[in-house]
C-alpha positions as semicolon CSV with decimal commas, in nm:
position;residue;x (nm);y (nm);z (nm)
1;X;2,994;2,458;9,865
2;X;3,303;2,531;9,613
3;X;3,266;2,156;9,488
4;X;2,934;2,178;9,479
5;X;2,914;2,449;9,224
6;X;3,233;2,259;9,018
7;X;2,988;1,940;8,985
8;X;2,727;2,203;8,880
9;X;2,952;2,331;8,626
10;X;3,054;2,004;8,480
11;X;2,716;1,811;8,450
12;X;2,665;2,166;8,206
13;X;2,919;2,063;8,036
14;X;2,833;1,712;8,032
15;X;2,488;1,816;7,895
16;X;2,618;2,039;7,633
17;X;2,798;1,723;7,492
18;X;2,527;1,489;7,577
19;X;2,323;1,717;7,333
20;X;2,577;1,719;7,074
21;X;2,618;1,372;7,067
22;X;2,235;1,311;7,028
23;X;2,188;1,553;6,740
24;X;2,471;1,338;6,588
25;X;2,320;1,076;6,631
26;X;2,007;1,232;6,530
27;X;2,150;1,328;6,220
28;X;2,341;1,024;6,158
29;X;1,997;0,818;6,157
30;X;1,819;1,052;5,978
31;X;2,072;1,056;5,707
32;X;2,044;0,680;5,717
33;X;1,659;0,616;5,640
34;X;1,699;0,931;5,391
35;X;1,990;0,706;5,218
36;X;1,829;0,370;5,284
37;X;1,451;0,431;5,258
38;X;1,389;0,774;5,135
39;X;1,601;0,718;4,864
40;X;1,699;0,386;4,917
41;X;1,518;0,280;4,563
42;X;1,695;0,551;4,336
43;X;2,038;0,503;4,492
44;X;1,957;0,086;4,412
45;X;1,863;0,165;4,040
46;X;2,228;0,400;4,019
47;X;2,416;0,083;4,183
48;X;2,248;-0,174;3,916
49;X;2,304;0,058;3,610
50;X;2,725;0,065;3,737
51;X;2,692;-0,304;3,703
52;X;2,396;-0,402;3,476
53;X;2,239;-0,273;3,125
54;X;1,968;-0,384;2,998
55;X;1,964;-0,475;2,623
56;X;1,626;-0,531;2,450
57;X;1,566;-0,783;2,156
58;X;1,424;-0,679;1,876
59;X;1,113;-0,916;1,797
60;X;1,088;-1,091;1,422
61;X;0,759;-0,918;1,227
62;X;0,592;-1,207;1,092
63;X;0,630;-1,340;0,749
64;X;0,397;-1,252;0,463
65;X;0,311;-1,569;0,271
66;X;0,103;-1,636;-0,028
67;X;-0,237;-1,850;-0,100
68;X;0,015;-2,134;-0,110
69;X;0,232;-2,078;0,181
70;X;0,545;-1,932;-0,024
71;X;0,725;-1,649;0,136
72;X;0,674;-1,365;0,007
73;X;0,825;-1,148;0,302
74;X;1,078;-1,253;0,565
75;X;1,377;-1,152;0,807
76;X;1,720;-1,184;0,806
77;X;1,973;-1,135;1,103
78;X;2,181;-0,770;1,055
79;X;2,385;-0,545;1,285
80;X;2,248;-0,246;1,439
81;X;2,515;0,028;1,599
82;X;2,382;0,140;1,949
83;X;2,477;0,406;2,221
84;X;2,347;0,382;2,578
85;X;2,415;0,744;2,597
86;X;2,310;0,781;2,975
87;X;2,656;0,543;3,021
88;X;2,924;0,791;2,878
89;X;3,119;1,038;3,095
90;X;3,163;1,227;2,793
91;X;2,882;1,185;2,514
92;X;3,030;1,422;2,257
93;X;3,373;1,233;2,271
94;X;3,178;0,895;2,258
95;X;3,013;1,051;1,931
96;X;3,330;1,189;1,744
97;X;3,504;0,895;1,789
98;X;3,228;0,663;1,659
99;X;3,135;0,901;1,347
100;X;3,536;0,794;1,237
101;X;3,494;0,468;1,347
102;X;3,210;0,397;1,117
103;X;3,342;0,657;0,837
104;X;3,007;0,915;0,879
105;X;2,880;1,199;1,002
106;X;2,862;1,341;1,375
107;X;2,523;1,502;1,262
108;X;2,312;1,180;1,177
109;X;2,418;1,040;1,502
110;X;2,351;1,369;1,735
111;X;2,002;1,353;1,540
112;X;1,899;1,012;1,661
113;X;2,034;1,024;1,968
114;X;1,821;1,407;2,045
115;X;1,543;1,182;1,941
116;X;1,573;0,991;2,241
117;X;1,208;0,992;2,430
118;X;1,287;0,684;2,709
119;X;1,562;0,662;2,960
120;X;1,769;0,414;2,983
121;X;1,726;0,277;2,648
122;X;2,005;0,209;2,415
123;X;1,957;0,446;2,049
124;X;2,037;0,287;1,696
125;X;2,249;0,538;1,550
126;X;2,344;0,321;1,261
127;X;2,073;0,025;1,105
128;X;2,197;-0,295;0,895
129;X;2,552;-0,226;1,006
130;X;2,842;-0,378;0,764
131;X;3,102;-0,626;0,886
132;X;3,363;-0,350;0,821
133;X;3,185;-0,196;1,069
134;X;3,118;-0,411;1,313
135;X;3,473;-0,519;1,339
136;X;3,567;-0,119;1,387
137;X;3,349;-0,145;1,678
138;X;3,491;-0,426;1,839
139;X;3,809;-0,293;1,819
140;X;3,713;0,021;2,001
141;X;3,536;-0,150;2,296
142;X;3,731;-0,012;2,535
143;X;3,723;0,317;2,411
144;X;3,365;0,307;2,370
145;X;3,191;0,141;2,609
146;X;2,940;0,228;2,601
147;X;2,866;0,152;2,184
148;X;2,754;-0,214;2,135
149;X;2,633;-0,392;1,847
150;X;2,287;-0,580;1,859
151;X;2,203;-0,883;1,625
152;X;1,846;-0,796;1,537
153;X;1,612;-0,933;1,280
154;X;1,587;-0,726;0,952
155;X;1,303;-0,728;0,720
156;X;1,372;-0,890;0,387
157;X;1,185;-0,870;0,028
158;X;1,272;-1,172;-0,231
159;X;1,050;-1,009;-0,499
160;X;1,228;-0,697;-0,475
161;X;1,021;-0,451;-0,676
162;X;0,715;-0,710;-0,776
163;X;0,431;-0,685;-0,545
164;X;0,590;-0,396;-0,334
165;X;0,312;-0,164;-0,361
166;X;0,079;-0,417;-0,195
167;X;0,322;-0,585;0,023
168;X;0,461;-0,271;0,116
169;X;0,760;-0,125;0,323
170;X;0,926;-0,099;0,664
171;X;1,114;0,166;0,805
172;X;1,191;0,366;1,143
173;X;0,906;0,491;1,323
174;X;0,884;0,861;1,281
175;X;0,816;1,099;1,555
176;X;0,452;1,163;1,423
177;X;0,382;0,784;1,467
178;X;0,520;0,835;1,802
179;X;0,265;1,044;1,912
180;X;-0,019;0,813;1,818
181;X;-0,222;0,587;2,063
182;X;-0,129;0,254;1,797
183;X;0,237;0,308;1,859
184;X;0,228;0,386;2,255
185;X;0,522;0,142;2,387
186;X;0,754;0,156;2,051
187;X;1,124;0,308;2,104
188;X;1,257;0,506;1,891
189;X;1,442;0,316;1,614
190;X;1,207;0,073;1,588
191;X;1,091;-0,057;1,234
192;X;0,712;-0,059;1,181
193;X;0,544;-0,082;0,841
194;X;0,500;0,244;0,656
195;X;0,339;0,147;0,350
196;X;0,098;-0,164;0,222
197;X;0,026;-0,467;0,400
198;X;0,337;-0,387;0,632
199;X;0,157;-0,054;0,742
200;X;-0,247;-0,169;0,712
201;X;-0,140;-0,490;0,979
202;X;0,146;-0,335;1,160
203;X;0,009;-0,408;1,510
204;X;-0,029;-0,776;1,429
205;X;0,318;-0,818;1,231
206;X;0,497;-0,624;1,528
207;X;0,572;-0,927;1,796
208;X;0,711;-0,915;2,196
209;X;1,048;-0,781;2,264
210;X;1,263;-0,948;2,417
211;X;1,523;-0,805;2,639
212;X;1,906;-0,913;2,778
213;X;2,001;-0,773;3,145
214;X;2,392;-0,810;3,133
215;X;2,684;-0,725;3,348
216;X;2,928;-0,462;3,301
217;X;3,281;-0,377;3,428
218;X;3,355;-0,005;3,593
219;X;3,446;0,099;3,264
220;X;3,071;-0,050;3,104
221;X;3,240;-0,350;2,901
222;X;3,006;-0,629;2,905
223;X;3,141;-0,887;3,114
224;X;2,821;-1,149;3,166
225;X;2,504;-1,188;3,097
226;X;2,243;-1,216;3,400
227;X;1,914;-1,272;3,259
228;X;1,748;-1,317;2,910
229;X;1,371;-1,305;2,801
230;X;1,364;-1,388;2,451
231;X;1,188;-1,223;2,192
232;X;0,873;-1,342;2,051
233;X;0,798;-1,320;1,669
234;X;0,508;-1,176;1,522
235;X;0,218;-1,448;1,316
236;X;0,290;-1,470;1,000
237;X;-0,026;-1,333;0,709
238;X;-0,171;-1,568;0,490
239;X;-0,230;-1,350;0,165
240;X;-0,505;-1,408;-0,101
241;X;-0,176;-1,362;-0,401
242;X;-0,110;-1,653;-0,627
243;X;0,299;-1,578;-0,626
244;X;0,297;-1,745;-1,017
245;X;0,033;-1,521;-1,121
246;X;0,187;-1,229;-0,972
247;X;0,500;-1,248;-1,142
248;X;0,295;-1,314;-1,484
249;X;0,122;-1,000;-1,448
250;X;0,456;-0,818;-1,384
251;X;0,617;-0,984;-1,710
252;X;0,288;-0,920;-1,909
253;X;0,291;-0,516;-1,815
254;X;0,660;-0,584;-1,891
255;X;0,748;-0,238;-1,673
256;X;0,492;-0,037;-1,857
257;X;0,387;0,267;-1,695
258;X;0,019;0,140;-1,572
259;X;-0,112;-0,137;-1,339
260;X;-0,269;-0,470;-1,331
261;X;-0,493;-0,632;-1,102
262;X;-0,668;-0,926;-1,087
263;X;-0,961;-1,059;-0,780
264;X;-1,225;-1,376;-0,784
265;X;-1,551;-1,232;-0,884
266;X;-1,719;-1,516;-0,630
267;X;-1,489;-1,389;-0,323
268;X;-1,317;-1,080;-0,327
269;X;-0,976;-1,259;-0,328
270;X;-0,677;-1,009;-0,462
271;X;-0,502;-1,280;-0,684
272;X;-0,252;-1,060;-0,789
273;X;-0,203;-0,670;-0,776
274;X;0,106;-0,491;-0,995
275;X;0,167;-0,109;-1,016
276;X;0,476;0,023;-1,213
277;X;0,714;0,164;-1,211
278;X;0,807;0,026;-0,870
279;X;1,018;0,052;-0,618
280;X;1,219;-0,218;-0,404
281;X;1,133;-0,210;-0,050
282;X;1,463;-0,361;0,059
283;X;1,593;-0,006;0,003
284;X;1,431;0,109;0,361
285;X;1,499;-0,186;0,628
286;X;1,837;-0,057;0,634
287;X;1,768;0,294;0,632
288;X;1,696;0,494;0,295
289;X;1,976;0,748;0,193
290;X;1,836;1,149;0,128
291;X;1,927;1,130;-0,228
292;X;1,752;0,840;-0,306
293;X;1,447;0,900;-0,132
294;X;1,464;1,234;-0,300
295;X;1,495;1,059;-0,635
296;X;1,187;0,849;-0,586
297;X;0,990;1,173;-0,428
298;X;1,062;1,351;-0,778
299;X;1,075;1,069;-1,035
300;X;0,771;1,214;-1,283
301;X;0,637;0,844;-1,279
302;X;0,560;0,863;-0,941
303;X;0,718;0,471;-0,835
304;X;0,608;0,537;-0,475
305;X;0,211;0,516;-0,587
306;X;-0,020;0,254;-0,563
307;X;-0,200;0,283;-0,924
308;X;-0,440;0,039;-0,850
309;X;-0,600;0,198;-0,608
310;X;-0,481;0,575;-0,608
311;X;-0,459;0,586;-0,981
312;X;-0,758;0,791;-1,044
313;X;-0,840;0,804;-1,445
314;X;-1,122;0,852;-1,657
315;X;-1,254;0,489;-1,703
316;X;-1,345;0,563;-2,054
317;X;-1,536;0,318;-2,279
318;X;-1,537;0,090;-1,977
319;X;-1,828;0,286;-1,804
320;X;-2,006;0,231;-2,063
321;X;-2,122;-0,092;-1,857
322;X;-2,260;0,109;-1,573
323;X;-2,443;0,325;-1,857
324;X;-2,569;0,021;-1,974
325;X;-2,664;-0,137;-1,677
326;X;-2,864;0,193;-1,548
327;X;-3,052;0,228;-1,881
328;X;-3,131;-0,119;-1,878
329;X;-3,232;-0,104;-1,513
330;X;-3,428;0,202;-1,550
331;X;-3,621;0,067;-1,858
332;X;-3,478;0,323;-2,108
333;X;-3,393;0,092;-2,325
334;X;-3,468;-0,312;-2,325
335;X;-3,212;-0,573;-2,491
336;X;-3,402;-0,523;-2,788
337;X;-3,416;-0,174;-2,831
338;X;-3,195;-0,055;-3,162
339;X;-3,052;0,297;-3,204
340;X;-2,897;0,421;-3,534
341;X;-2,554;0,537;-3,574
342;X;-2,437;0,715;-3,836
343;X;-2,132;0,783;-3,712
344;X;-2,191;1,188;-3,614
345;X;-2,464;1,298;-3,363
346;X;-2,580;1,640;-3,405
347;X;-2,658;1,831;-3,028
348;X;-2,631;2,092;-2,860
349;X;-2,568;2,277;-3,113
350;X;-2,230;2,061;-3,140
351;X;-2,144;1,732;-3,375
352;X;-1,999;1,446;-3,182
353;X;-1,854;1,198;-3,360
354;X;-1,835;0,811;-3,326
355;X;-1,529;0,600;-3,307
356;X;-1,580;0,467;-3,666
357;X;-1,614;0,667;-3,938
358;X;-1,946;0,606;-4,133
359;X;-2,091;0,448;-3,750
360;X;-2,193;0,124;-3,708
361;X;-2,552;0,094;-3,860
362;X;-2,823;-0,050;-3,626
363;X;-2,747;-0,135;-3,287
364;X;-2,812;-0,311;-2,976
365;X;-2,691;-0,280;-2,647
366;X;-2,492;-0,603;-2,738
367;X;-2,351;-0,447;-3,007
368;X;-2,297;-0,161;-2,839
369;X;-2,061;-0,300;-2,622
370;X;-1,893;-0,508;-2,863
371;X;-1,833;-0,226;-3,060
372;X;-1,811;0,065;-2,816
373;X;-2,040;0,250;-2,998
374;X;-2,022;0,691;-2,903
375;X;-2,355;0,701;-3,022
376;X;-2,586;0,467;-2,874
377;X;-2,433;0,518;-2,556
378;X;-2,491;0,902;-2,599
379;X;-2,827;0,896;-2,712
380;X;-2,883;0,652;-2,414
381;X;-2,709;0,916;-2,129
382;X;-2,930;1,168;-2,247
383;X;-3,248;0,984;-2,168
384;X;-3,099;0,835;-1,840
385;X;-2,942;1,212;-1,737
386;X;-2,673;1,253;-1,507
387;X;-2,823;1,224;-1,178
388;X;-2,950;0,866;-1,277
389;X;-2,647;0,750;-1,405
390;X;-2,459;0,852;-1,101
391;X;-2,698;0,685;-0,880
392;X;-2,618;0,303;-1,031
393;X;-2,233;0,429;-1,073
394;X;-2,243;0,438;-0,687
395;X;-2,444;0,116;-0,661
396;X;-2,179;-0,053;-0,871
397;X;-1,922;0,096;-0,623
398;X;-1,748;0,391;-0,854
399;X;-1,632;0,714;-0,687
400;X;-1,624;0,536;-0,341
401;X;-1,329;0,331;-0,160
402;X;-1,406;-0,037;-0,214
403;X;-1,263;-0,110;0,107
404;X;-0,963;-0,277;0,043
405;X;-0,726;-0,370;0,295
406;X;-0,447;-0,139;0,217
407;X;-0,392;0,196;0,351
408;X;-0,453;0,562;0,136
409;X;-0,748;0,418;-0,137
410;X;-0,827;0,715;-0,353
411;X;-1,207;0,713;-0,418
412;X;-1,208;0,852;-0,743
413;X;-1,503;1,066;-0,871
414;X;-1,850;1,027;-0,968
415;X;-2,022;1,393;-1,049
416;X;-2,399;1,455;-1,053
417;X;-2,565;1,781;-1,001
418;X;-2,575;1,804;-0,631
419;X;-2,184;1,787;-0,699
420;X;-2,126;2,061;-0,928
421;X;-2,372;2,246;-0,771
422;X;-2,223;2,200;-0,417
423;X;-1,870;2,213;-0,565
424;X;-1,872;2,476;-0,860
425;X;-2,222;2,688;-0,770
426;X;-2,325;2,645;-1,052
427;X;-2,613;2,420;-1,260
428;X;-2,542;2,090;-1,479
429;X;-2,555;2,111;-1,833
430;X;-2,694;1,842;-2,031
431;X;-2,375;1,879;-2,294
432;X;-2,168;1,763;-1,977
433;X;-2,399;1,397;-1,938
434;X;-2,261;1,357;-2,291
435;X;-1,901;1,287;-2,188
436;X;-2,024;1,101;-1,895
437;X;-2,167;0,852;-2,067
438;X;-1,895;0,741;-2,251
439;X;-1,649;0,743;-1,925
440;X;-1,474;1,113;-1,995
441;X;-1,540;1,461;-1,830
442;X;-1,538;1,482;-1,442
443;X;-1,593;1,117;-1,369
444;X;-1,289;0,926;-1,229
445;X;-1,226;0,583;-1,148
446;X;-0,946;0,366;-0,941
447;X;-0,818;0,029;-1,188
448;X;-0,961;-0,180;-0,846
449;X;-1,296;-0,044;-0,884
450;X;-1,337;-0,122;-1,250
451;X;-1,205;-0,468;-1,126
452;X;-1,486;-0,513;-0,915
453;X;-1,729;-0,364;-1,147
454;X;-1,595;-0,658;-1,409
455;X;-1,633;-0,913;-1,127
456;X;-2,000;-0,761;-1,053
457;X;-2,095;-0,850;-1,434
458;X;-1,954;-1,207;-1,373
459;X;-2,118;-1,234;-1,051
460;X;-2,402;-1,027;-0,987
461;X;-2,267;-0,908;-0,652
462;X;-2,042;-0,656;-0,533
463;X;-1,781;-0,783;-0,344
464;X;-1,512;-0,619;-0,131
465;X;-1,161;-0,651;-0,264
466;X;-0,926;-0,803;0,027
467;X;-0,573;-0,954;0,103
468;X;-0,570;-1,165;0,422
469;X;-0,692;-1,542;0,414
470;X;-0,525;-1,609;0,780
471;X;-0,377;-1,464;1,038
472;X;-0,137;-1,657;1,230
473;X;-0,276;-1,957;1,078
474;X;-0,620;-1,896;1,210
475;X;-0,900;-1,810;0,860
476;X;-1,000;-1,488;0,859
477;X;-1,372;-1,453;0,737
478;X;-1,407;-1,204;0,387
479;X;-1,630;-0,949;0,407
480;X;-1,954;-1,090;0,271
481;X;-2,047;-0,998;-0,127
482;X;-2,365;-0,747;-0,121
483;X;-2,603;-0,818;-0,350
484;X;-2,672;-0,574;-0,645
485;X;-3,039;-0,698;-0,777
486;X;-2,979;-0,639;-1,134
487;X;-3,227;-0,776;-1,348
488;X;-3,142;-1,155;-1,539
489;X;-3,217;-0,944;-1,862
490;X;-2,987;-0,709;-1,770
491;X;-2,707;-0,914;-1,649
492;X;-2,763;-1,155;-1,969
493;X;-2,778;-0,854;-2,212
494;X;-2,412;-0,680;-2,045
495;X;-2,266;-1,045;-2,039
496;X;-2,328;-1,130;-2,421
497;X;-2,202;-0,779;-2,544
498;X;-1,873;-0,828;-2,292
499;X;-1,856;-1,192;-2,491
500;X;-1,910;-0,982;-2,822
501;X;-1,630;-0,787;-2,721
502;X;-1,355;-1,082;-2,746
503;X;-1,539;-1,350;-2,886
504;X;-1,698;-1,201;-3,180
505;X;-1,437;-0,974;-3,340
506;X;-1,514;-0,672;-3,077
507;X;-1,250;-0,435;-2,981
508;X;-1,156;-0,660;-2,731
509;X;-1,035;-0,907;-2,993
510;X;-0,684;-0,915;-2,896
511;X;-0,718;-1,086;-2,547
512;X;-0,918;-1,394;-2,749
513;X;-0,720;-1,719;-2,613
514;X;-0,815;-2,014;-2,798
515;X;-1,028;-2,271;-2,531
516;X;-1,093;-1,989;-2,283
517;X;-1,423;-1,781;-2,314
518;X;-1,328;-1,440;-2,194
519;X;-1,579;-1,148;-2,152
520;X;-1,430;-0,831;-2,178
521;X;-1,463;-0,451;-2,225
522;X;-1,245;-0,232;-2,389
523;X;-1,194;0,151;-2,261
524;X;-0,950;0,465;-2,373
525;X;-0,898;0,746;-2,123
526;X;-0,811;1,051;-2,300
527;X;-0,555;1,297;-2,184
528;X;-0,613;1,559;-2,342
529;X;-0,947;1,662;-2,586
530;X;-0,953;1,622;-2,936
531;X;-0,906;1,982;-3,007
532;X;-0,582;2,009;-2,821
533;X;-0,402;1,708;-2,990
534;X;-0,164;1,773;-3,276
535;X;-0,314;1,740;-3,644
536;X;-0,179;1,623;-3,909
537;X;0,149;1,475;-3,721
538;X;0,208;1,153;-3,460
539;X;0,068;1,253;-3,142
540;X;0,332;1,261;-2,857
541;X;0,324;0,960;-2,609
542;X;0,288;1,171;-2,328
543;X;-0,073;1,287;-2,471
544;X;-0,150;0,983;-2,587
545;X;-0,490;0,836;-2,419
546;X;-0,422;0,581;-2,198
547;X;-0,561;0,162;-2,239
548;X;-0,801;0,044;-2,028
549;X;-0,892;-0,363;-2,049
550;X;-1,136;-0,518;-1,776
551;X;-1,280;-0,849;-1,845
552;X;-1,342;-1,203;-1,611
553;X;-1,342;-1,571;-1,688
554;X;-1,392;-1,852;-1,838
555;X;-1,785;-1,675;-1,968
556;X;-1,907;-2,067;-1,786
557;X;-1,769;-2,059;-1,447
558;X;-1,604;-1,730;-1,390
559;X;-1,333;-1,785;-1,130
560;X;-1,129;-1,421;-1,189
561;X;-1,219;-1,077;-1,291
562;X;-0,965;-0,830;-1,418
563;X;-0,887;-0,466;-1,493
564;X;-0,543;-0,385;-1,698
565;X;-0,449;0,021;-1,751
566;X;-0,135;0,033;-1,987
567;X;-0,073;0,437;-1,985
568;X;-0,061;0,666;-2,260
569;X;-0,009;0,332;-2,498
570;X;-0,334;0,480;-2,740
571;X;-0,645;0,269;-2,678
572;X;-0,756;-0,005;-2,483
573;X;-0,774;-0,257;-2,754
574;X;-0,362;-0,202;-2,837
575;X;-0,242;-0,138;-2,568
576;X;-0,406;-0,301;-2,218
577;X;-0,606;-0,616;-2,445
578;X;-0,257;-0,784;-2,507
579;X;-0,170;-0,761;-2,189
580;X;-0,453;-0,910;-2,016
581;X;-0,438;-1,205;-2,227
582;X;-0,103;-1,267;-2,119
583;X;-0,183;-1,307;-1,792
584;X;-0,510;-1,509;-1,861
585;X;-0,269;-1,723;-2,042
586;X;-0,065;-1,809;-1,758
587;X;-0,362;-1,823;-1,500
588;X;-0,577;-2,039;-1,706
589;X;-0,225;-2,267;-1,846
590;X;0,017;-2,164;-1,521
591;X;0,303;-2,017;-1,757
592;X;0,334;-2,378;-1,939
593;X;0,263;-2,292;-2,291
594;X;0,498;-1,947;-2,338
595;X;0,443;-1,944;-2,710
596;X;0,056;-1,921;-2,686
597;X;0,096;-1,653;-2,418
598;X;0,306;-1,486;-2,704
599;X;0,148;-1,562;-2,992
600;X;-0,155;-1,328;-3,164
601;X;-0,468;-1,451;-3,124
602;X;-0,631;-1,609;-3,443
603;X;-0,892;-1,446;-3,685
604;X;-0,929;-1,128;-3,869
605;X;-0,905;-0,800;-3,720
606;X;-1,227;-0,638;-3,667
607;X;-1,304;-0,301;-3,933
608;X;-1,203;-0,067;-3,636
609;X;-1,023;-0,173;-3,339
610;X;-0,917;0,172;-3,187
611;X;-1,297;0,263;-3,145
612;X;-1,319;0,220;-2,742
C-alpha cells in the first residue's frame, strides 16, 4: 500500500513535468511559425537590407531637337550625393560629418532628407556634385557608409539663354507636384520640367528607372553588385524651331527688352519664338542657389516671363486690322469707301488728333492701313461700336488663349459692354470705342496672337500656334486651321493696305527687303496718355510707347507670319520694323548676305513715319 501511494506520488510529479515540457514545446513552436511565418516576410526584408541596397537609376529625359534634327536639349552624366538614411546607426553624425565633407550646411541636408516620403529610398542631398567632392566622399566611405555617389544623367542646354522660354527648365520636383495624380510614382529629388516644353511634355520626356540591387558589408560598404535593370530613356521631341532662324531672331532683338516670334501662316508651325531678357536654364539642373533665384524673382525686367505669350500689351495701330476687317465684314464701309482726314476729329465734346499733323487727305481703307490713319479708323469704330468690334476681335482669336503648347498663356483682353458692365457695373461710353479702335484703352493682346492674326491675313484661316512635329519619331498631327469666312473683298482690301504699308512708303517702310514682298502693319502701344508725358523735353525711355511690327511673306506664297514688340523703343516703325526685317533677311537668305540684313532699306522716307 506504502509503494503504492509513492508511484502515485511520482507519476504527479511526472505529469507536472510532462506539462512543462509540452508548454515548452508549445511555446517553442509557436514562437517558431510567429518567427518563420507570422513574421517570417518582415524578418526576410531586415536580413536583405543587412546585405543588399537597392540603388535606382535615374532615366535620361529625352532630347529636344529641332525641324532638322539638331539638338537643341540633351544630358550629360553628373554626380549626385545620396544618403540611405534608414542605413545609419547614427543619422545626425552621418549628417555633420558630410556637411564638412562637402564644405555646406547641416540645414540644406536635414531639409531634403525630412522631405523623405518613401522608405527605403536613397535622398539626393547634394545635385551635380563636383569632383572635389566626389573624391571627399570616397575618402570617407568607411566613415559614411551609408553616403554614395550616383552617376545620373543631367539635363543640358547648348543655347543657354536663346530659346529658354520655350524650351524651358528642369528642376526638383516640389512637394506640391508631389501631391498631384501626374507625378504619382516620382521620388523626391527627382528632376521634372518646371517651365516650357520641359513642363507642357514632362510625362513623355520622363523615361523608366532603372534600378541596381547591390551587396553590402556589416558596416554597408558596397561590396558587389547582384542585379541591374537598366534605365530606359525618355523619346526624344521633334520641335517645329528652325535652330538658324532662332538664333537670327535673338541677334536681330539684339537683347532688347521685347519678344519675337515667328509661325507658318499655312500650318501653325512655331519657327522660332524669343523673349528677352532671358534666363539660362542650365542654372537649375544642378540646383538654383537662393540668391540667384531671388535675383531673377526681382529683376524689374521680369527674365523669368514668357513675353510672347504672357506679355499682355495694347496692340496699338496693329488692331487696326481687326477694325478693318469687322467694318469691312459688316458692310460699314466697302474698299471704296473714302473718309476725310484733316488731321483733328472733333467728338464728344473732345478733339482727337491724327498721327500727322495736317491728316492725310482722302482715304481708303488701303490707305488707311498704309498710313495708320487715327481718323478713318475712328470714324469707322464709331459706326461699327464696341460690341461689334469685339465680336470679330474674338473671331480673329484676340483676348483668348490660342492654344499653344506651352504652359501659363495669358489671354489678354478684349472689352465690350457685357464686360464693363459685368466687371465695373457700370454702362459703355461711346468716347471709350474711340481708343478701341485704334488698339489703346482696355483692350490687350499677347505678341502670339497678333502673330496669328498676321498669319490669318496671309491665310484666311486661323490656325493654332504649336511646337511638336514628332514624338519619339512618330508625326504628330497639328491641330487643323479653322476657317474664318472673310469675304475675298475683304481679305484683298487688308492685304493691299498691309503691302502699302512696306511696299509703298507706309510706316512699315523700314522692313522693305529688296526681292521679298512683305506685308506688314505697323502698331505703337502707349504707356502712358498723352497728357501725362513730359512737354517740351525728351520723354523718358521708361514711358516711351512701346513698337509693335506684325507682317508675313513673300505677299505671293506666304510661307511665315510674324509679330516683333521692341519695348518702350517709341513706335513701331523705329523700333520693331528694323528688327523684323532682320530676321526676314536671314529666313528668306539663311544669314548669307550680313550686309543686306544690315543695311537700310532703299527709297525715301515716307512724310511721317512715327504715325502708327
Amino acid at each position: 500500500m506504502r509503494i503504492y501511494e509513492d508511484l502515485r506520488d511520482v507519476q504527479a510529479r511526472l505529469g507536472v513535468v510532462q506539462r512543462v515540457v509540452v508548454t515548452l514545446l508549445l511555446g517553442l513552436i509557436g514562437t517558431f511559425w510567429h518567427l518563420q511565418i507570422h513574421r517570417g516576410l518582415y524578418y526576410q526584408r531586415l536580413a536583405n537590407q543587412n546585405r543588399e541596397r537597392t540603388v535606382p537609376i535615374a532615366a535620361p529625359r529625352g532630347r529636344l531637337l529641332d525641324r532638322e534634327g539638331r539638338v537643341l536639349v540633351e544630358n550629360r552624366p553628373a554626380f549626385n550625393v545620396t544618403i540611405a538614411p534608414e542605413r545609419g546607426d547614427d543619422l545626425d553624425r552621418t549628417v555633420e560629418r558630410l556637411a564638412r565633407a562637402l564644405e555646406m550646411g547641416e540645414a540644406p541636408i536635414r531639409e531634403r532628407l525630412a522631405r523623405q516620403r518613401v522608405r527605403f529610398r536613397p535622398v539626393v542631398v547634394k545635385s551635380d556634385a563636383t569632383l572635389e567632392d566626389v573624391t571627399a566622399v570616397d575618402a570617407r566611405r568607411y566613415e559614411l557608409p551609408d553616403v554614395s555617389v550616383d552617376v545620373v544623367p543631367l539635363r543640358s542646354y547648348p543655347l543657354a539663354t536663346d530659346a529658354a522660354h520655350t524650351l524651358g527648365r528642369v528642376g526638383e520636383v516640389t512637394e506640391r507636384q508631389l501631391q498631384l495624380p501626374e507625378f504619382d510614382g516620382v521620388r523626391p529629388g527627382t528632376l521634372v520640367g518646371q517651365a516650357g516644353l520641359e513642363a507642357q511634355y514632362n510625362s513623355r520626356l520622363m523615361g523608366e528607372e532603372g534600378l541596381r540591387r547591390v551587396i553590402v558589408d556589416s558596416r554597408g560598404v558596397e561590396v558587389g553588385e547582384a542585379e541591374r535593370r537598366q534605365a530606359r530613356e525618355g523619346p526624344s521631341l521633334t520641335l517645329t524651331l528652325d535652330a538658324d532662324l532662332q538664333r537670327a531672331m535673338e541677334d536681330a532683338l539684339a537683347g532688347q527688352p521685347g519678344s519675337a516670334v515667328a509661325l507658318d501662316p499655312r500650318t501653325g508651325e512655331i519657327l522660332a519664338m524669343v523673349s528677352t531678357p532671358a534666363y539660362d536654364p542650365n542654372q537649375f539642373t544642378g540646383g538654383i542657389g537662393q540668391q540667384s533665384w531671388a535675383e531673377l524673382l526681382e529683376d524689374e525686367e521680369k527674365p523669368l516671363m514668357n513675353r510672347v505669350i504672357q506679355g499682355q500689351y495694347a496692340p496699338g495701330s496693329v488692331f487696326k486690322l481687326v477694325v478693318a476687317a469687322a467694318a469691312l465684314e459688316e458692310g460699314v464701309v466697302t474698299p471704296q469707301t473714302r473718309l476725310f482726314c484733316s488731321g483733328v476729329l472733333p467728338l464728344y465734346d473732345t478733339v482727337f488728333h491724327c498721327n500727322r499733323a495736317g491728316g492725310h487727305g482722302t482715304v481708303n481703307v488701303r490707305q488707311a492701313l498704309q498710313h495708320s490713319c487715327n481718323v478713318y479708323f475712328w470714324r469707322v469704330g464709331v459706326q461699327l461700336g464696341i460690341d461689334r468690334i469685339a465680336s470679330w476681335a474674338t473671331r480673329l482669336g484676340i483676348g483668348a488663349p490660342t492654344g499653344i503648347d506651352l504652359p501659363h498663356e495669358m489671354s489678354g483682353l478684349m472689352p465690350s459692354s457685357e464686360w464693363k458692365q459685368r466687371v465695373a457695373g457700370k454702362p459703355w461710353y461711346a468716347g471709350e470705342t474711340m481708343s478701341v479702335a485704334i488698339g489703346q484703352g482696355q483692350v490687350t493682346a499677347t505678341p502670339i496672337q497678333l502673330a496669328r492674326v498676321a498669319a490669318a491675313m496671309a491665310s484666311g484661316r486661323l490656325v493654332t500656334p504649336h511646337l511638336v512635329r514628332a514624338v519619339g519619331g512618330k508625326p504628330v498631327p497639328p491641330p487643323a486651321p479653322r476657317e474664318l469666312d472673310l469675304k475675298p473683298e475683304t481679305l484683298e482690301a487688308i492685304r493691299a493696305g498691309m503691302r502699302a504699308v512696306v511696299e509703298e512708303h507706309g510706316t512699315g517702310w523700314r522692313a522693305h527687303i529688296p526681292g521679298i514682298t512683305i506685308a506688314g502693319k505697323t502698331g505703337s502701344a502707349q504707356v502712358v496718355g498723352r497728357a501725362s508725358r513730359p512737354q517740351g523735353e525728351e520723354i523718358p525711355r521708361t514711358l516711351r510707347a512701346h513698337g509693335w511690327f506684325v507682317a508675313y511673306a513673300p505677299v505671293e506664297s506666304p510661307s511665315i507670319a510674324l509679330a516683333v514688340i521692341v519695348e518702350h523703343s517709341g513706335s513701331g516703325s523705329l523700333g520693331a520694323a528694323p528688327v523684323a526685317r532682320r530676321i526676314l533677311v536671314r529666313y528668306f537668305g539663311r544669314g548669307q548676305d550680313e550686309t543686306l540684313a544690315m543695311a537700310s532699306p532703299e527709297g525715301p522716307a515716307p512724310e511721317s513715319d512715327d504715325g502708327d
